[in-house]
N, CA, C and O atoms as a DFTB+ gen file, in Angstrom:
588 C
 N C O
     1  1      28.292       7.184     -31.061
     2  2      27.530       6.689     -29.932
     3  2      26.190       7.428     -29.888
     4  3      26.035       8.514     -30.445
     5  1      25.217       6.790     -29.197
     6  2      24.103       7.364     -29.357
     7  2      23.383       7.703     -27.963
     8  3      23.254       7.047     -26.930
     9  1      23.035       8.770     -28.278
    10  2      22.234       9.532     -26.592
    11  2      20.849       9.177     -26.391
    12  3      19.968      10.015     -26.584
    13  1      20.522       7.693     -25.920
    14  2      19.499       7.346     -25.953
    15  2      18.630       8.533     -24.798
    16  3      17.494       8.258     -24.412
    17  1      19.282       9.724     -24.382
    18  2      18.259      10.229     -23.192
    19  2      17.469      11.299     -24.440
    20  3      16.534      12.070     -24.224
    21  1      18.118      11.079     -25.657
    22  2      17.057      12.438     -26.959
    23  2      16.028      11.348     -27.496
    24  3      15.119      11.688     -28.252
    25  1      16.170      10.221     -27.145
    26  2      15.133       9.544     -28.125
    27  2      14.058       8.818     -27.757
    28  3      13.926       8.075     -26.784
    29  1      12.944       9.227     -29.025
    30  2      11.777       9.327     -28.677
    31  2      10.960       7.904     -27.538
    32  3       9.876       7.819     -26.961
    33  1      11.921       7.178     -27.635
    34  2      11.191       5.705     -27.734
    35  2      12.154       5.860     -25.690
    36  3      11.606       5.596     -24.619
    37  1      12.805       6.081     -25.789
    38  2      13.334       6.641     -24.287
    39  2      12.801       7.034     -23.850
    40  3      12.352       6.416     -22.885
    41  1      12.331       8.357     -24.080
    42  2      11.545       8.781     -23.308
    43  2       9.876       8.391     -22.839
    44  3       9.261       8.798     -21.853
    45  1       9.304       7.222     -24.205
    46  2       8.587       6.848     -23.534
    47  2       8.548       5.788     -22.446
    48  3       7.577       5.702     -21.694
    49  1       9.592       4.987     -22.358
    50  2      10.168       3.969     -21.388
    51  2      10.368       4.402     -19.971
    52  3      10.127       3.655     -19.022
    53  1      10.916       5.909     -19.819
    54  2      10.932       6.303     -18.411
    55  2       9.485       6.816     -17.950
    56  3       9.101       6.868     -16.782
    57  1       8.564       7.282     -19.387
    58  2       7.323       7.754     -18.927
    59  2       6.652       6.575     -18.483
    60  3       5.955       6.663     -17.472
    61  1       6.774       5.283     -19.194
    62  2       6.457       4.162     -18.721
    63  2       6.696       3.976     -17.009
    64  3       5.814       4.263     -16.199
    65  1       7.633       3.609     -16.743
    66  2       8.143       3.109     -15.434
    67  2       7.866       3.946     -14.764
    68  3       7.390       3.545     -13.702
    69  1       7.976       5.744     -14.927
    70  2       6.985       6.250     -13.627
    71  2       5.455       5.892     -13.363
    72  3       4.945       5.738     -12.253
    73  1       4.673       5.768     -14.888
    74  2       3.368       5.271     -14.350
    75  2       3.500       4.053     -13.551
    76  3       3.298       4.135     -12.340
    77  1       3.722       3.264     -13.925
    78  2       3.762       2.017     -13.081
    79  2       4.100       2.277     -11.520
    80  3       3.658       1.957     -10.416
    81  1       5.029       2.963     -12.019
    82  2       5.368       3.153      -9.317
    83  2       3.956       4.562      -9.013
    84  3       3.475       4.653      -7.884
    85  1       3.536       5.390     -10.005
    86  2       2.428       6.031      -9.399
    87  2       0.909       4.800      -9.462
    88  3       0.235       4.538      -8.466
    89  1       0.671       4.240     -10.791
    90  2      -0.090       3.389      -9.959
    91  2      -0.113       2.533      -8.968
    92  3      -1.093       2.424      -8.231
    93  1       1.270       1.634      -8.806
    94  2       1.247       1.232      -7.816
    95  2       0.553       1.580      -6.548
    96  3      -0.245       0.937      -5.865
    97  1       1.241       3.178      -6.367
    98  2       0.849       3.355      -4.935
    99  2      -0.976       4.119      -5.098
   100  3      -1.842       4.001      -4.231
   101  1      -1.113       4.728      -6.195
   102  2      -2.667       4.717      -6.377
   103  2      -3.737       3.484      -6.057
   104  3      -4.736       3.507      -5.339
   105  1      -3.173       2.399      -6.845
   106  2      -3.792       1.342      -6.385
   107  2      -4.419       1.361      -5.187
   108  3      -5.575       1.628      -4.856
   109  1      -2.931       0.854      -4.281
   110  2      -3.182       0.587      -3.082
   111  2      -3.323       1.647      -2.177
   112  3      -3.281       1.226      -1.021
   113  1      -3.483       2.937      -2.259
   114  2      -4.392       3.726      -1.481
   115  2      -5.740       3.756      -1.957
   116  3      -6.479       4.017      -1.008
   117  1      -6.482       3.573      -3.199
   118  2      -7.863       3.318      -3.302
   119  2      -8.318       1.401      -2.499
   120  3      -9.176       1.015      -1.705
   121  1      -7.467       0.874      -3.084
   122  2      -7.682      -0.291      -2.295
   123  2      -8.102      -0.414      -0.602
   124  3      -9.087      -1.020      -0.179
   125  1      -6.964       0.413       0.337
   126  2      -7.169       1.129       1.745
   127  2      -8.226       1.546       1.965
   128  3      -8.931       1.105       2.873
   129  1      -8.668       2.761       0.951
   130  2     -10.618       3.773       0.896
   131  2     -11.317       2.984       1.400
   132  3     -12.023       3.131       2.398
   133  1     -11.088       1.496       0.327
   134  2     -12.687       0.908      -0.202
   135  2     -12.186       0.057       1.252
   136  3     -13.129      -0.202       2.001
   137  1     -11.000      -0.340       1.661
   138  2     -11.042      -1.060       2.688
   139  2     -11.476      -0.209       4.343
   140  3     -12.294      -0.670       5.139
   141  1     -10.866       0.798       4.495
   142  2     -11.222       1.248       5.595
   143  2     -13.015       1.993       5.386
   144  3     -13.777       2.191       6.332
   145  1     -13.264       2.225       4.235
   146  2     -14.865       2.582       4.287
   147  2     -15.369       1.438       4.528
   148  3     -16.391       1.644       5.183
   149  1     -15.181       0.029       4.318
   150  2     -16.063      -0.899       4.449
   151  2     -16.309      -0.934       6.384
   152  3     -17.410      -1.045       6.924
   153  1     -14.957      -0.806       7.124
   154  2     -15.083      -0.939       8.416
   155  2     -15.530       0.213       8.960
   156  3     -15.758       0.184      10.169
   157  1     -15.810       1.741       8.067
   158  2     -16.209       3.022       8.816
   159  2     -17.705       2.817       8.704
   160  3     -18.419       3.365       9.543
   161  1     -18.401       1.869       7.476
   162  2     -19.502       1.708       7.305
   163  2     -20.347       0.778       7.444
   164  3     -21.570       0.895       7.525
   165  1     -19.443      -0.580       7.491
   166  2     -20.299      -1.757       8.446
   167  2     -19.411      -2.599       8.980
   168  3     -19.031      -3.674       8.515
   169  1     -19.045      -1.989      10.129
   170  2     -18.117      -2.796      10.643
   171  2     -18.479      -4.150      10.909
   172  3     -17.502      -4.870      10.703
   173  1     -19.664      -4.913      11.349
   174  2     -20.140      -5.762      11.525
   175  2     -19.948      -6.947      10.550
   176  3     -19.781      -8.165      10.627
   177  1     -20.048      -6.058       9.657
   178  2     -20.410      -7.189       7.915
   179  2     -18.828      -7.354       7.640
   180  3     -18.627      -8.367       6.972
   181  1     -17.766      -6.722       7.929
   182  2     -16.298      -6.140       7.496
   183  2     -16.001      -7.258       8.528
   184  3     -15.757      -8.340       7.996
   185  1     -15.960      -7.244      10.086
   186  2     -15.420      -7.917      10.597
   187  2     -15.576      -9.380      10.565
   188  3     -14.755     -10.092      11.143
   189  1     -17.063     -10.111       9.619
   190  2     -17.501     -11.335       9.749
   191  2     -16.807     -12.068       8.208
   192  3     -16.573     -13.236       7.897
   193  1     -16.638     -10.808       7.511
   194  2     -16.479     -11.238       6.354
   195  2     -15.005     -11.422       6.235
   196  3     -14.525     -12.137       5.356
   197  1     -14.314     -10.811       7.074
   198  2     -12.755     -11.171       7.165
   199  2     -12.477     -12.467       8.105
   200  3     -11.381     -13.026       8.168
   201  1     -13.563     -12.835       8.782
   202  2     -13.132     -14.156       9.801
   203  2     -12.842     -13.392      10.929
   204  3     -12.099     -14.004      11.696
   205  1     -13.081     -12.546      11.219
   206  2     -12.582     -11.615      12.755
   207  2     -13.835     -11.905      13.482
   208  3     -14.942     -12.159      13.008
   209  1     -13.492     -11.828      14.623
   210  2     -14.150     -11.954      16.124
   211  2     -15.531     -10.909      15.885
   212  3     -15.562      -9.683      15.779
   213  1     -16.765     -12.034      15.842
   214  2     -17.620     -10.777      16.190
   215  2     -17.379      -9.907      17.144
   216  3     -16.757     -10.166      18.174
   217  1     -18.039      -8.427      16.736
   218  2     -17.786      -7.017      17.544
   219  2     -18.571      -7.435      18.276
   220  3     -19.343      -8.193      17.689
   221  1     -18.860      -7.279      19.705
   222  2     -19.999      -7.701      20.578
   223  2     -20.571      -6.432      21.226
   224  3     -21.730      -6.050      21.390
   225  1     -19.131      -5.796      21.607
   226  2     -19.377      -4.366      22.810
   227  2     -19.464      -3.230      21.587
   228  3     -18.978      -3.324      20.460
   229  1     -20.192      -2.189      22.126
   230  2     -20.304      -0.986      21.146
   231  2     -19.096      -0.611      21.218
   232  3     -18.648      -0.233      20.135
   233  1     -18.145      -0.553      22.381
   234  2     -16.384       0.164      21.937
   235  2     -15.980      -0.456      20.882
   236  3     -15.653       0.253      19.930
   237  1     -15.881      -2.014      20.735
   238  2     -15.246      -2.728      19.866
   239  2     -16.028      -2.204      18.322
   240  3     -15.375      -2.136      17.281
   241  1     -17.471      -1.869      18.390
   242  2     -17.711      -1.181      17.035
   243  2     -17.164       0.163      17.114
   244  3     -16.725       0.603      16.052
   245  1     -17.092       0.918      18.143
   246  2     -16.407       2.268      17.951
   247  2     -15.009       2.111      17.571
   248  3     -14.613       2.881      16.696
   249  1     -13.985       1.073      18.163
   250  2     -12.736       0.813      17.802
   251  2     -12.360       0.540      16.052
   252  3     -11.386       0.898      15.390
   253  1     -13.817      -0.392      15.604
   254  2     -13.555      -1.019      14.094
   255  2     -13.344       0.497      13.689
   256  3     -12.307       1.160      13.643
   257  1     -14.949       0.908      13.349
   258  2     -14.952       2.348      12.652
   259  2     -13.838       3.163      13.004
   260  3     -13.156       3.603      12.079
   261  1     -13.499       3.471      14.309
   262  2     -11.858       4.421      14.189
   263  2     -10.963       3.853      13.552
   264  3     -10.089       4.491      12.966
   265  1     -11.028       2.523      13.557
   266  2      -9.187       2.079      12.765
   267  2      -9.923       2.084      11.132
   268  3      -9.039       1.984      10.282
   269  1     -11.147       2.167      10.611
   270  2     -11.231       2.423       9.601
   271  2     -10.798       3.421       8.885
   272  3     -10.023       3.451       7.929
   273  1     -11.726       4.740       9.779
   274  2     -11.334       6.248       9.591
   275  2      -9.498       6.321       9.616
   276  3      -9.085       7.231       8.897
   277  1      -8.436       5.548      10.293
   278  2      -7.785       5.554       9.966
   279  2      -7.159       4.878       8.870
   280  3      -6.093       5.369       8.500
   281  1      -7.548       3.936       8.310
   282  2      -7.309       3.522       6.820
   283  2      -7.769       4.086       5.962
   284  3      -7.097       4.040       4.931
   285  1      -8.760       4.690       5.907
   286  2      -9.241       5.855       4.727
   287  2      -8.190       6.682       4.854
   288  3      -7.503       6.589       3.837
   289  1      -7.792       7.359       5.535
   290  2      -6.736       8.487       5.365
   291  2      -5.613       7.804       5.190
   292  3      -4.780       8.709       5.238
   293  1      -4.883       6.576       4.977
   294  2      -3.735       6.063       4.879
   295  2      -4.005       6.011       3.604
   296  3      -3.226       6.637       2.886
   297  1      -4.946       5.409       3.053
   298  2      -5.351       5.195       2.111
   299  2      -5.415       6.714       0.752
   300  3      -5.074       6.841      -0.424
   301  1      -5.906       7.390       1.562
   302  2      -5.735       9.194       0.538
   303  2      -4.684       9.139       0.686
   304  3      -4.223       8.589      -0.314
   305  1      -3.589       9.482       1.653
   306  2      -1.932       9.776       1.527
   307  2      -1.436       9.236       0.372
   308  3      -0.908       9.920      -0.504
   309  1      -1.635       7.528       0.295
   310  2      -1.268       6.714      -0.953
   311  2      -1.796       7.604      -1.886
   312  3      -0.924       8.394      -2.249
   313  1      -2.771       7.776      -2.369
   314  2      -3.397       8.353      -3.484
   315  2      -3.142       9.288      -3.742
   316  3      -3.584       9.634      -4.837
   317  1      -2.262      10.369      -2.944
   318  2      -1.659      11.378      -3.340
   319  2      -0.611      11.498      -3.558
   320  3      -0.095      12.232      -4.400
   321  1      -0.099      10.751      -2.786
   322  2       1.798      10.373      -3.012
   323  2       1.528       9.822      -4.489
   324  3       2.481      10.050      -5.233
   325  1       0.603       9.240      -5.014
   326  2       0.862       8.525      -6.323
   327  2       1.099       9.473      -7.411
   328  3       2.024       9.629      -8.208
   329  1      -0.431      10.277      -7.125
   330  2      -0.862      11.467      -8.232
   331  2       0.500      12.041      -8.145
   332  3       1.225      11.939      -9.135
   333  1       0.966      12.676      -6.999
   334  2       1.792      13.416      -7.102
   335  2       3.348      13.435      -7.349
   336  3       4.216      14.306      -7.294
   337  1       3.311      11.732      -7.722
   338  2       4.815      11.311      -7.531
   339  2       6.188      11.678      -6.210
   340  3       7.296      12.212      -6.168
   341  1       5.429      11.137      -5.487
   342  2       5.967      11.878      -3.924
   343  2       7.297      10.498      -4.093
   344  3       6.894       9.462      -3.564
   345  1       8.350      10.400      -4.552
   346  2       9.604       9.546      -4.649
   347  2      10.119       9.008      -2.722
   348  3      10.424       7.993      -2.096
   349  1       9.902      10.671      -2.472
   350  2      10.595      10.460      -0.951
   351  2       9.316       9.439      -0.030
   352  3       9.596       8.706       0.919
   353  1       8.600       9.542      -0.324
   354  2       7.296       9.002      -0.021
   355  2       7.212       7.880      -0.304
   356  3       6.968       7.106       0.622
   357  1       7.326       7.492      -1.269
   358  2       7.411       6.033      -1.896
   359  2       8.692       5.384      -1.468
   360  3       8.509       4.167      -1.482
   361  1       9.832       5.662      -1.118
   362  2      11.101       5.379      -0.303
   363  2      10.706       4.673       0.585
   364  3      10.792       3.459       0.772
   365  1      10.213       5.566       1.202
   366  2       9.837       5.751       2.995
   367  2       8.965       4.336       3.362
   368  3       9.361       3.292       3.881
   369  1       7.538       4.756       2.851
   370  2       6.792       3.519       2.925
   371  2       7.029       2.357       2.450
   372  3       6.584       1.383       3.058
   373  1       7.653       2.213       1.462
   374  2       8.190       0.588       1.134
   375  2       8.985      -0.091       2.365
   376  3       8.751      -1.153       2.943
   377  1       9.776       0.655       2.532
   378  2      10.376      -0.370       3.857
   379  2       9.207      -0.638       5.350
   380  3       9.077      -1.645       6.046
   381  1       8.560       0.600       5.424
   382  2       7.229      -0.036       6.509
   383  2       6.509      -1.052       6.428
   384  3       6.158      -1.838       7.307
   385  1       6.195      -1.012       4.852
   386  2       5.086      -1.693       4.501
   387  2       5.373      -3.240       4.368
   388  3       4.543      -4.137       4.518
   389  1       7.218      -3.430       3.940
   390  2       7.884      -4.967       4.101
   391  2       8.052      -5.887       5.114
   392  3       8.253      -7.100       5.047
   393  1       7.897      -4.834       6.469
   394  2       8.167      -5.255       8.041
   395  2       6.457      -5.480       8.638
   396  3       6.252      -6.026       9.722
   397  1       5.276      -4.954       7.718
   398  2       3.490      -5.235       8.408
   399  2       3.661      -6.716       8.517
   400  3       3.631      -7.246       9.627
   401  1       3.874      -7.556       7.202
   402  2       3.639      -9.213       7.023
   403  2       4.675      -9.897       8.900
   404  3       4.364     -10.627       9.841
   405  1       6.028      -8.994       8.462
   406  2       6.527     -10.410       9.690
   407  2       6.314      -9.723      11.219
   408  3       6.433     -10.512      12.156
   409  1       5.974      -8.157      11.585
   410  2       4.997      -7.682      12.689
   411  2       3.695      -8.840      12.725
   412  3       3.990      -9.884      13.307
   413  1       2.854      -8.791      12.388
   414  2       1.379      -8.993      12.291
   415  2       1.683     -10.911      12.602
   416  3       1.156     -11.451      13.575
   417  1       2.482     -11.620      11.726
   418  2       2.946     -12.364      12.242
   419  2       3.666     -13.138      13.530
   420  3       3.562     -14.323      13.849
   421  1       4.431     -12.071      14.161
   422  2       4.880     -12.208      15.531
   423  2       3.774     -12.269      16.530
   424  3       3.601     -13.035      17.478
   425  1       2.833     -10.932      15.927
   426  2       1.461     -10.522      16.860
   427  2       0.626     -12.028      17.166
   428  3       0.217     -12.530      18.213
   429  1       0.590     -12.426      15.903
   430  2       0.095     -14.053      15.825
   431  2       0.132     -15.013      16.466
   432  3      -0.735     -15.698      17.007
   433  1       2.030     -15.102      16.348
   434  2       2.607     -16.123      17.089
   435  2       2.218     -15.870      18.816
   436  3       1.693     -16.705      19.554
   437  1       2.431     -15.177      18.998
   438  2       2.577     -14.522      20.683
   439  2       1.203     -14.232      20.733
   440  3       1.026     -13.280      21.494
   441  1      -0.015     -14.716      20.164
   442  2      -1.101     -14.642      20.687
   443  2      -1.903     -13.096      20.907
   444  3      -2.997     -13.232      21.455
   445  1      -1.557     -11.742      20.589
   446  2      -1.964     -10.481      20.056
   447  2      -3.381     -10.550      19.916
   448  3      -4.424     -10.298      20.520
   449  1      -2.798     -11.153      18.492
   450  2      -4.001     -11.067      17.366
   451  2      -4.513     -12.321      16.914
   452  3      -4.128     -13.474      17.103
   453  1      -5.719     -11.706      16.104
   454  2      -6.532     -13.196      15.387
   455  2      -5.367     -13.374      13.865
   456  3      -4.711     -12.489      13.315
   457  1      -5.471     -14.944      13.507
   458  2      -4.961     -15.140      12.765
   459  2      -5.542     -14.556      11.406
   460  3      -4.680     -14.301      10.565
   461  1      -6.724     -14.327      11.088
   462  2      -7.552     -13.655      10.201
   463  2      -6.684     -11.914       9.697
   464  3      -6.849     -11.281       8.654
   465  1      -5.945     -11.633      10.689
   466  2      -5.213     -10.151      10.341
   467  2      -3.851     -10.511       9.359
   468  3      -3.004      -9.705       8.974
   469  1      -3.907     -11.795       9.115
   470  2      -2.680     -12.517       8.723
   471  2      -3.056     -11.907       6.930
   472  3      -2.222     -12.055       6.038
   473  1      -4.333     -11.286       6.702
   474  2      -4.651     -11.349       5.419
   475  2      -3.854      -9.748       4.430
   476  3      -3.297      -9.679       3.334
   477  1      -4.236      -8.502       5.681
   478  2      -4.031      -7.848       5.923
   479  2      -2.483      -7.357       5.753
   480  3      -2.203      -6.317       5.157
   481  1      -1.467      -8.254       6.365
   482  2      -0.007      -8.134       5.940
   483  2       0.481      -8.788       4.948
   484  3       1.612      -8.483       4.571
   485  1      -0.196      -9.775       4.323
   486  2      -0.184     -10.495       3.541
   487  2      -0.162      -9.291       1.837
   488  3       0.631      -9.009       0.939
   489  1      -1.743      -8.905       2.301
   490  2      -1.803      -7.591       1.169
   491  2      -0.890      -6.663       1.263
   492  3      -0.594      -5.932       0.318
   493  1      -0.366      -6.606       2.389
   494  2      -0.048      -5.155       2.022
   495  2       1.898      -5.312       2.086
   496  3       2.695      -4.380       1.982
   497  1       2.157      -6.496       2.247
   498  2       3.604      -7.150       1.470
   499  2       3.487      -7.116      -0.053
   500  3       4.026      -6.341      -0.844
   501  1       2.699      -8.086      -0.267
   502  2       2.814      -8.170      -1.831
   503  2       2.953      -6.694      -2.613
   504  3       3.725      -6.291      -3.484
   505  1       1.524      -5.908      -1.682
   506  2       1.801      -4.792      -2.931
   507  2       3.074      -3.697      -2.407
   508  3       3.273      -2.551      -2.810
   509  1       3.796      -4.432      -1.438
   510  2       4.802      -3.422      -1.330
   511  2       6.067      -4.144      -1.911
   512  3       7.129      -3.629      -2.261
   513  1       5.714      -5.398      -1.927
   514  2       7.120      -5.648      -3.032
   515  2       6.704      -4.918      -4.578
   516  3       7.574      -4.343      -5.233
   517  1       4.995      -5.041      -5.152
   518  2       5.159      -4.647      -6.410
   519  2       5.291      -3.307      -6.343
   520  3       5.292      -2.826      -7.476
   521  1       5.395      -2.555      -5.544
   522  2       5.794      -0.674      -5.535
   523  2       7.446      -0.805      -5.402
   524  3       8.169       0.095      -5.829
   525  1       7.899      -1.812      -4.874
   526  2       9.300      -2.021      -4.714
   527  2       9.988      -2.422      -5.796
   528  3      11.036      -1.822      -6.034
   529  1       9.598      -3.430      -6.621
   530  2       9.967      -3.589      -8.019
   531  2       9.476      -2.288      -8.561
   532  3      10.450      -1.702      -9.034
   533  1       8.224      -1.478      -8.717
   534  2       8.570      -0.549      -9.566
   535  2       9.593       0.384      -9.436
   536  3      10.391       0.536     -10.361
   537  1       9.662       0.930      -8.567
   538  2      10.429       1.858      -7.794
   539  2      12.009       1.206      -8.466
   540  3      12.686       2.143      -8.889
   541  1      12.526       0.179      -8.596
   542  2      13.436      -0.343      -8.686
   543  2      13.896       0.054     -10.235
   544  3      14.963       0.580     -10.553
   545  1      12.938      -0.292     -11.004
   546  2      12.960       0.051     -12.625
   547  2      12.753       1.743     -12.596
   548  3      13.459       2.345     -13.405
   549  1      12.160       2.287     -12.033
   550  2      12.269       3.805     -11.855
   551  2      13.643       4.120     -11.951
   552  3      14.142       4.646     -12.946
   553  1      14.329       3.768     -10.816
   554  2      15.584       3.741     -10.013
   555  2      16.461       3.362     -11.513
   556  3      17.578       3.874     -11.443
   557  1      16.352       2.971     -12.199
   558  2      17.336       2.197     -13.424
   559  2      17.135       3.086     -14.055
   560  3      18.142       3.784     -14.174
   561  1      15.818       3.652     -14.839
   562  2      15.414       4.345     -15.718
   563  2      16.567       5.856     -15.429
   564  3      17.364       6.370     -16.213
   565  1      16.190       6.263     -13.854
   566  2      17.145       7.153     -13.664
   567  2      18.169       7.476     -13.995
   568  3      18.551       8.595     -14.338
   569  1      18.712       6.535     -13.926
   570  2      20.094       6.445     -13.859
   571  2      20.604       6.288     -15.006
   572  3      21.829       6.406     -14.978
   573  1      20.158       6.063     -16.044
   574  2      20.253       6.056     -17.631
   575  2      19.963       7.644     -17.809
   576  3      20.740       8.163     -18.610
   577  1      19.281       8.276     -17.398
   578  2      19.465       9.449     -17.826
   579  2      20.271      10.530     -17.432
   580  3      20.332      11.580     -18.071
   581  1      20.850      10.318     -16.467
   582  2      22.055      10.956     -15.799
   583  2      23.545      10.221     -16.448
   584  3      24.690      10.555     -16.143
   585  1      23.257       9.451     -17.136
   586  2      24.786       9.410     -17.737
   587  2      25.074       9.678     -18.837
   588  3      26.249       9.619     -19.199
């Protein structure tokens, strides 16, 4: 029988499948940056260009830019959890990130929010199913080497 966990071509397969769940979540915390810098830096142009309600009142531009400043930093966390292969991290947020699409949706239905935020859970489902499929082949890879 053969111990595929000594061989060479193994080990590049699990080196494989961890890159894939660290870019994943690299991705989509640089994706967040460029998204919450666009609203820390023109919120105006950010909110017209998504179909959102012109900002009219200066709070509502103080509000964009804060929820930006908070997507930039959601956005670094990702980017470090990636670099750093944070597993418990990548756990964690996949299941948050599966429940934004049908939240943001309810918000919709029940009148909350603009339908334009619909884009927003939309992104950030997809790329949490593709961190979820990686994570999944991670999860396999594992487990081949523990037996």
């Amino acid at each position: 029988m053969v111990d595929f966990r000594m061989t060479k071509n193994y080990q590049v397969k699990m080196t494989c499948a961890e890159q894939h769940l660290k870019n994943s979540f690299i991705l989509v915390g640089i994706l967040l940056v460029f998204e919450g810098l666009a609203f820390l830096i023109f919120p105006y142009s950010t909110a017209k260009l998504l179909l959102l309600s012109a900002l009219e009142t200066k709070q509502a531009e103080q509000f964009a830019r804060v929820a930006g400043l908070a997507i930039v930093v959601i956005g670094y966390y990702y980017c470090i959890a990636g670099y750093f292969t944070l597993i418990g991290y990548f756990r964690a947020s996949i299941i948050g990130r599966l429940f934004i699409l049908p939240i943001i949706s309810a918000m919709v239905y029940f009148y909350s929010i603009e339908v334009p935020f619909l884009i927003f859970g939309i992104q950030d489902f997809l790329s949490a199913l593709w961190s979820y499929a990686c994570l999944m082949v991670y999860d396999a890879e594992q487990q081949k080497l523990q037996c």
